[in-house]
MIDOSE-1310 file (N, C-alpha, C; in nm, 2 decimals, decimal comma, always signed):
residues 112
xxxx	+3,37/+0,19/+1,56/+3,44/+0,29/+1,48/+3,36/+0,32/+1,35; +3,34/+0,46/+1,32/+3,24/+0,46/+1,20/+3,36/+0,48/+1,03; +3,32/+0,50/+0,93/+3,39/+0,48/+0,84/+3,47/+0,62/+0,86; +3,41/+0,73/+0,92/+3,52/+0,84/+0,91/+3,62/+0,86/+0,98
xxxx	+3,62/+0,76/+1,11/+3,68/+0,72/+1,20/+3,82/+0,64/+1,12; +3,78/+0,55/+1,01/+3,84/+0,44/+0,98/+3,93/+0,52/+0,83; +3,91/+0,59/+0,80/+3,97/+0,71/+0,65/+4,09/+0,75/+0,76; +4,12/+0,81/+0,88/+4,21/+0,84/+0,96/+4,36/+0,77/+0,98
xxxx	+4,30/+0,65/+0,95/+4,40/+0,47/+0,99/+4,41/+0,42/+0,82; +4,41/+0,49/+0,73/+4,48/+0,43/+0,60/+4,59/+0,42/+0,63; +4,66/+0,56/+0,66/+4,85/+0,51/+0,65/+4,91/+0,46/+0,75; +4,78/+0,41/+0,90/+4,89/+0,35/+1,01/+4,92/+0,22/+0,88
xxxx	+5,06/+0,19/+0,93/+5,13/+0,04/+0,88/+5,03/-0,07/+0,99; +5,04/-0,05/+1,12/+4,95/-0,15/+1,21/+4,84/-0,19/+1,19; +4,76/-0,07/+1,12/+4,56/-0,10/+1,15/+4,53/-0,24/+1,09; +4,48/-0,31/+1,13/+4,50/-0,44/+1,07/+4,35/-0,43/+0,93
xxxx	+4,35/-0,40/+0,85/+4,28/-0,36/+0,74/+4,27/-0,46/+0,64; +4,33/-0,58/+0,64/+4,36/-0,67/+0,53/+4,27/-0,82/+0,56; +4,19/-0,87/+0,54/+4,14/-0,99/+0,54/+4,25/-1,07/+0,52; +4,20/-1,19/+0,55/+4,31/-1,32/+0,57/+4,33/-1,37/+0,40
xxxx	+4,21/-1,36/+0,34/+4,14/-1,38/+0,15/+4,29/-1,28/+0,11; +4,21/-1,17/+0,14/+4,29/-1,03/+0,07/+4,43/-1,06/+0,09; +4,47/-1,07/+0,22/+4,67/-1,06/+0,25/+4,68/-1,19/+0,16; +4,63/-1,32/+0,14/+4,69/-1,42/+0,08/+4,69/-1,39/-0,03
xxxx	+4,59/-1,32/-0,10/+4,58/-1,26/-0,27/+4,69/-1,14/-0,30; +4,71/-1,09/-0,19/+4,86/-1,01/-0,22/+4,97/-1,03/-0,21; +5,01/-1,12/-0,12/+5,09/-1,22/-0,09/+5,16/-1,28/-0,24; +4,99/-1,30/-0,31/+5,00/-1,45/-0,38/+5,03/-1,60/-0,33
xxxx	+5,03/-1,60/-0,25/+5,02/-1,70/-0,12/+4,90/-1,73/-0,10; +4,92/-1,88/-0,03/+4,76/-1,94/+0,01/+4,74/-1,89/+0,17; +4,57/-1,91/+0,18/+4,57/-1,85/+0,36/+4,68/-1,96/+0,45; +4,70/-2,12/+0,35/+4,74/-2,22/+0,51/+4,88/-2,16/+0,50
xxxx	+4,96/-2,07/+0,44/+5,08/-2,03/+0,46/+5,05/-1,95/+0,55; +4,96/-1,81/+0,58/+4,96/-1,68/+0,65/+4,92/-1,77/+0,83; +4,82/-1,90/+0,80/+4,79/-1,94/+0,91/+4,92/-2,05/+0,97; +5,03/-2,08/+0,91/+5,12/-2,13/+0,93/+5,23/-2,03/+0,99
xxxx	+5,24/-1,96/+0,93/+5,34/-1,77/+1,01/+5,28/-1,78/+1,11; +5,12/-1,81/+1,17/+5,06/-1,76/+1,33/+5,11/-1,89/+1,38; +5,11/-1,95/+1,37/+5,15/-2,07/+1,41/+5,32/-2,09/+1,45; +5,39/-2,02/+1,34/+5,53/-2,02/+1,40/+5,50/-1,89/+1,48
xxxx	+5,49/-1,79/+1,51/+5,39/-1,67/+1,59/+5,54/-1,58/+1,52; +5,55/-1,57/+1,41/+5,60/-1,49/+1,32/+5,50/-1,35/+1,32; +5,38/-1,34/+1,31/+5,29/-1,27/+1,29/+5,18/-1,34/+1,35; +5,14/-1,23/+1,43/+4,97/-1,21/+1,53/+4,85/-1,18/+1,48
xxxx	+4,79/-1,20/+1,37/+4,68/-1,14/+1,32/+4,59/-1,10/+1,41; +4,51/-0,98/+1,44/+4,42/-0,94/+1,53/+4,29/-1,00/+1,45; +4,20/-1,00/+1,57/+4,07/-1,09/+1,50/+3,97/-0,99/+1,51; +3,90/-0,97/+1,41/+3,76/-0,87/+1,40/+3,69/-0,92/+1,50
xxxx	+3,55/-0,85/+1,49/+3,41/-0,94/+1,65/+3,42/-1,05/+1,56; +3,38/-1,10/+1,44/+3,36/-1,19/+1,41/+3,48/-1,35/+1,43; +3,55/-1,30/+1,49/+3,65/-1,40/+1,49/+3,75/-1,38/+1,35; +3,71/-1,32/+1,29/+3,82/-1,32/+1,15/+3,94/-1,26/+1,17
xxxx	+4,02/-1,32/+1,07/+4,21/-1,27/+1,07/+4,19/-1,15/+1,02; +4,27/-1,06/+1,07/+4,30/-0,93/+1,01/+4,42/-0,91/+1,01; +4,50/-0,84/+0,92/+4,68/-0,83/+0,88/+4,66/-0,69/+0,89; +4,78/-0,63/+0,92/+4,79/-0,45/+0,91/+4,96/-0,49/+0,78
xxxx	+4,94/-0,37/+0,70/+5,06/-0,41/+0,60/+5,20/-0,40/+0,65; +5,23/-0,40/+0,83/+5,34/-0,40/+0,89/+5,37/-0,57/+0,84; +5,23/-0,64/+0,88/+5,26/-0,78/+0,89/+5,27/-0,83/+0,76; +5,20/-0,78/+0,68/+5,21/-0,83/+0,55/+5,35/-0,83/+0,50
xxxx	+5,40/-0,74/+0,52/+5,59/-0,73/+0,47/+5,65/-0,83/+0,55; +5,62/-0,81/+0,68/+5,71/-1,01/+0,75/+5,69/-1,10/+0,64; +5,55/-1,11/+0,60/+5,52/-1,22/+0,56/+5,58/-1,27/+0,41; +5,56/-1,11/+0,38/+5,60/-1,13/+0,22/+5,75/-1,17/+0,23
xxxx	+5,81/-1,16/+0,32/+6,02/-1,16/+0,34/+5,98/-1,33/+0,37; +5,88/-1,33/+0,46/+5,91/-1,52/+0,51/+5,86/-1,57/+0,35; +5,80/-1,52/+0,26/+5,75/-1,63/+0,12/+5,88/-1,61/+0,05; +5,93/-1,48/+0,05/+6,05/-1,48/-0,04/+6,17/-1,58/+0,01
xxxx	+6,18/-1,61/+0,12/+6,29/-1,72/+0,22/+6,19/-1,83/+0,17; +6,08/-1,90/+0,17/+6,04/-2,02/+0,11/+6,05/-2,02/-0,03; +6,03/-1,96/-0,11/+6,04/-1,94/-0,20/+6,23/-2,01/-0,25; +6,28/-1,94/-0,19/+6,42/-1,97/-0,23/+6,47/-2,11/-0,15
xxxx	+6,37/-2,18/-0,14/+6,37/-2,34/-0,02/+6,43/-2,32/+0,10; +6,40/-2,24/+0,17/+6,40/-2,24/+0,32/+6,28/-2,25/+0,41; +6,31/-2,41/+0,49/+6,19/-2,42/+0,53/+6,11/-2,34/+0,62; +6,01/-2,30/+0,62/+5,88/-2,24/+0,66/+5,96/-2,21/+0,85
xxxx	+5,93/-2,31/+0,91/+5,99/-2,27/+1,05/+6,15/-2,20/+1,04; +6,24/-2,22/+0,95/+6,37/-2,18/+0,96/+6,36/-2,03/+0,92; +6,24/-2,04/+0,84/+6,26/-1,86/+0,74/+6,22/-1,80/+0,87; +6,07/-1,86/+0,93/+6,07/-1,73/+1,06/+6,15/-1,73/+1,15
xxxx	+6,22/-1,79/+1,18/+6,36/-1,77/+1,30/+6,44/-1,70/+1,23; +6,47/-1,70/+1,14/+6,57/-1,58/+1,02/+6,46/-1,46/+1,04; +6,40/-1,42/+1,02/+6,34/-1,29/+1,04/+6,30/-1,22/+1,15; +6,30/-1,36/+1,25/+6,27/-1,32/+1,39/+6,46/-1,26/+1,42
xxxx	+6,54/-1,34/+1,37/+6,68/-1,30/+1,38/+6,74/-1,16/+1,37; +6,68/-1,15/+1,24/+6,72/-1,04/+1,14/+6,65/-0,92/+1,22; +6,56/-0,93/+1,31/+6,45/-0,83/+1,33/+6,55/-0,77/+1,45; +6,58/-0,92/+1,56/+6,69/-0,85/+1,65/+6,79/-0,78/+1,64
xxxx	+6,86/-0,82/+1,54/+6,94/-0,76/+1,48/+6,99/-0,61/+1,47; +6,84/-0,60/+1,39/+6,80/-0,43/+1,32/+6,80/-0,38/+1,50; +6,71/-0,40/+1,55/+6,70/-0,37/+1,70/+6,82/-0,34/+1,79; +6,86/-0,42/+1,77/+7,03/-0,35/+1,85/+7,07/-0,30/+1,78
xxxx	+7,07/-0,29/+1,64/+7,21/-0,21/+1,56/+7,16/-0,03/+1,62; +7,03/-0,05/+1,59/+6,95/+0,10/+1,62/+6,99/+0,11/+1,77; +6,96/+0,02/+1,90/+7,00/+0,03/+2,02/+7,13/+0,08/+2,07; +7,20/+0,06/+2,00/+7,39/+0,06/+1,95/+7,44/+0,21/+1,90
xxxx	+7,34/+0,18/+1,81/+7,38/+0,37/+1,76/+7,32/+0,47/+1,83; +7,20/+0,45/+1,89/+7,12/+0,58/+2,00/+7,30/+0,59/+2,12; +7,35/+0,46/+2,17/+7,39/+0,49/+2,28/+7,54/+0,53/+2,24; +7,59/+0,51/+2,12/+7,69/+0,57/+2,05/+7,72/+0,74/+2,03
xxxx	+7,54/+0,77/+1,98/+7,52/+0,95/+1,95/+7,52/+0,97/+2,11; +7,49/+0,95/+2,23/+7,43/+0,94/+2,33/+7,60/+1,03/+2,41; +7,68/+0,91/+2,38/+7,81/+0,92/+2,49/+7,92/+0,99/+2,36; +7,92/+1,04/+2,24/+7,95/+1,15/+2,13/+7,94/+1,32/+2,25
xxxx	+8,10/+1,35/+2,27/+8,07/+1,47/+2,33/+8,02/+1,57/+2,25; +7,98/+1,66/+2,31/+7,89/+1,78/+2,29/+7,98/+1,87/+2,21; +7,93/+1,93/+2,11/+8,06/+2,06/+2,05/+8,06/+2,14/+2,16; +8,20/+2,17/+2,17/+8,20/+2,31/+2,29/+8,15/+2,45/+2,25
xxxx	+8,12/+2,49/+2,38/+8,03/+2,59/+2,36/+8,13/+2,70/+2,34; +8,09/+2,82/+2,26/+8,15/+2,92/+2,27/+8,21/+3,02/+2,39; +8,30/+3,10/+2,39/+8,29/+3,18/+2,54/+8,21/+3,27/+2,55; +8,19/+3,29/+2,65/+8,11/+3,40/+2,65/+8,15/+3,55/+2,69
């Protein structure tokens, strides 16, 4: 991928753009927390050729919701099952409403 290629993928949320250094410095978090989230498999970091972590800022927001749940003393495994929760959640409520607007009858049509 050359750099002009890579100006295209600023505003995907996915591109994984963030070094493992960088997301912990934004975070304000240490890396053994972001390598502890892969570990509960809260977040997948994709790995450059070099074998390095890379974060896209989709992941970074998991992460930042799981520091704000430790933060407030919820332990590390409990906060990602709360987010992994919360994530289902969102997922059906949206699932719920498509099949709601779905079976919503049609306005009637005029006569003709």
């Amino acid at each position: 991928m050359t750099a002009d290629d890579s100006f295209g993928r600023l505003d995907d949320d996915d591109y994984p753009a963030y070094t493992m250094g960088r997301a912990a410095a934004m975070l304000g978090t240490t890396q053994g927390f972001l390598r502890a989230l892969g570990e509960a498999r809260l977040i997948t970091p994709l790995r450059s050729d070099g074998g390095h972590r890379r974060y896209s800022r989709y992941q970074l927001r998991i992460a930042a919701r799981a520091r704000e749940l430790v933060d407030h003393g919820t332990p590390i495994d409990s906060a990602c099952r709360i987010i992994i929760l919360e994530d289902q959640l969102e997922e059906a409520q949206r699932i719920n409403a498509e099949y709601r607007r779905a079976g919503e009858p049609s306005a009637p049509s005029a006569p003709a």
